[in-house]
C-alpha positions in Angstrom: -5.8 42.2 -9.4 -9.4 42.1 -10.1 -11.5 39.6 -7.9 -12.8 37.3 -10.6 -9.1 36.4 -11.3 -8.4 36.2 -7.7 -11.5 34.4 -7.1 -11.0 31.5 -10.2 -7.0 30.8 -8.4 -8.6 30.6 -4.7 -11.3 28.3 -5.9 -8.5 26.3 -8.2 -6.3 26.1 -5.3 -8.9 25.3 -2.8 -10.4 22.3 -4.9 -6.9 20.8 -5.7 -6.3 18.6 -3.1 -9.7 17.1 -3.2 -9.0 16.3 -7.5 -5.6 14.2 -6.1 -7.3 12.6 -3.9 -9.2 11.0 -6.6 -5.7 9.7 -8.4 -5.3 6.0 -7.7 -2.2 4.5 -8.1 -2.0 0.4 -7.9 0.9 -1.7 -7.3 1.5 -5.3 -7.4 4.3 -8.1 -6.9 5.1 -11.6 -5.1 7.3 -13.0 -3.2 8.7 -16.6 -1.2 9.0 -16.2 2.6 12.1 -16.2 4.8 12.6 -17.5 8.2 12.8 -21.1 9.8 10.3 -24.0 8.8 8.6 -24.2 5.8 8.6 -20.5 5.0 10.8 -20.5 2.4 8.2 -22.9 0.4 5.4 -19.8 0.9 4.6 -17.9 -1.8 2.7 -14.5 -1.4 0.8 -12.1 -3.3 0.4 -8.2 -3.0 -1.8 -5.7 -4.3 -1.6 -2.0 -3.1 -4.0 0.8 -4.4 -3.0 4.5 -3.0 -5.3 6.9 -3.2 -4.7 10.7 -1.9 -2.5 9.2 1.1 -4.8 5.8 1.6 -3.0 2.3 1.4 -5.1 -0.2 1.0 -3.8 -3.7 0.4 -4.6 -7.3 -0.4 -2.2 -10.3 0.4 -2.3 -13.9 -0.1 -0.3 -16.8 0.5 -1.0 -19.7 -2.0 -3.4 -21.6 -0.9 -4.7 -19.7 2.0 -7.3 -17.4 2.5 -6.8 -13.3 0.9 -6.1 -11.1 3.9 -6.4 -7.2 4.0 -4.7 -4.1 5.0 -5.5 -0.6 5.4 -2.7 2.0 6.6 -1.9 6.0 5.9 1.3 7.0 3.6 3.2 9.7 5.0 4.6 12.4 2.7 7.9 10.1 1.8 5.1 7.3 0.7 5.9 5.4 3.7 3.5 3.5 5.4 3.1 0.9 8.5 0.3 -1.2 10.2 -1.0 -4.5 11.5 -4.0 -6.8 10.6 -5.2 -10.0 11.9 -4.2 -13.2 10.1 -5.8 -16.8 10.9 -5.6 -18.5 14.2 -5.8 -15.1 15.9 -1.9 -13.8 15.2 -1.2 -10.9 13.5 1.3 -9.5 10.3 3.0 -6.0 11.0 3.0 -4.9 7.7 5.4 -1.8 6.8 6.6 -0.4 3.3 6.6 2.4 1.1 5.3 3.7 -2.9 6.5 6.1 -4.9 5.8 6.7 -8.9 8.0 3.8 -10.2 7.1 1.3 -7.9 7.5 0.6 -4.1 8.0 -2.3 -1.8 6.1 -4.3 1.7 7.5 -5.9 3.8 4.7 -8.7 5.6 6.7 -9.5 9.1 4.7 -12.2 11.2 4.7 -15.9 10.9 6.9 -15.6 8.0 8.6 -12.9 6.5 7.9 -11.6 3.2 9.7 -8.7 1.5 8.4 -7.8 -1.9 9.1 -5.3 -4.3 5.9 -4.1 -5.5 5.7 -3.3 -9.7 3.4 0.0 -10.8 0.5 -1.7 -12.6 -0.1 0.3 -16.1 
């Protein structure tokens, strides 16, 4: 093999994983809460973005404040964190994307499972 070949697949090879890191990929979907009170009256919506293996997320409960996320997908898409919510509690969030879709589950003073639609 001649080394302007060779040196055109190292440079393709070595460069690829900084082009996918540029793909974003954005989700988004709503759900009511579960658990005892009120909860099941709470309505909530997500938006993910994944980019290279970056989650980053934006929930909001009607009529409250939006509230972030920011957590690493592992290889199977799967991803898990926590971030502050008001009156100083926090939301374990947890949940996973792949190319059709993907859901999050938002676990604290309600709970919130929602599947999570591939925006076009």
């Amino acid at each position: 093999m001649s080394p302007v070949p060779f040196a055109c697949a190292l440079a393709l090879l070595l460069a690829a994983p900084f082009a996918m890191a540029q793909t974003q990929t954005a989700y988004e979907g709503s759900s009511y809460g579960t658990g005892s009170g009120k909860c099941s009256g709470y309505k909530m919506g997500v938006q993910v973005t994944v980019a290279g293996g970056r989650v980053d997320g934006v929930f909001q409960q009607e009529g409250r404040p939006q509230r972030e996320f920011h957590a690493t997908a592992g290889a199977d898409g799967s991803f898990k964190t926590e971030t502050q919510v008001g009156g100083g509690g926090t939301m374990s969030v947890s949940g996973a994307v792949g190319p059709n879709g993907g859901r999050v589950l938002l676990d604290g003073y309600c709970r919130f499972e929602t599947a999570l639609a591939r925006k076009p």
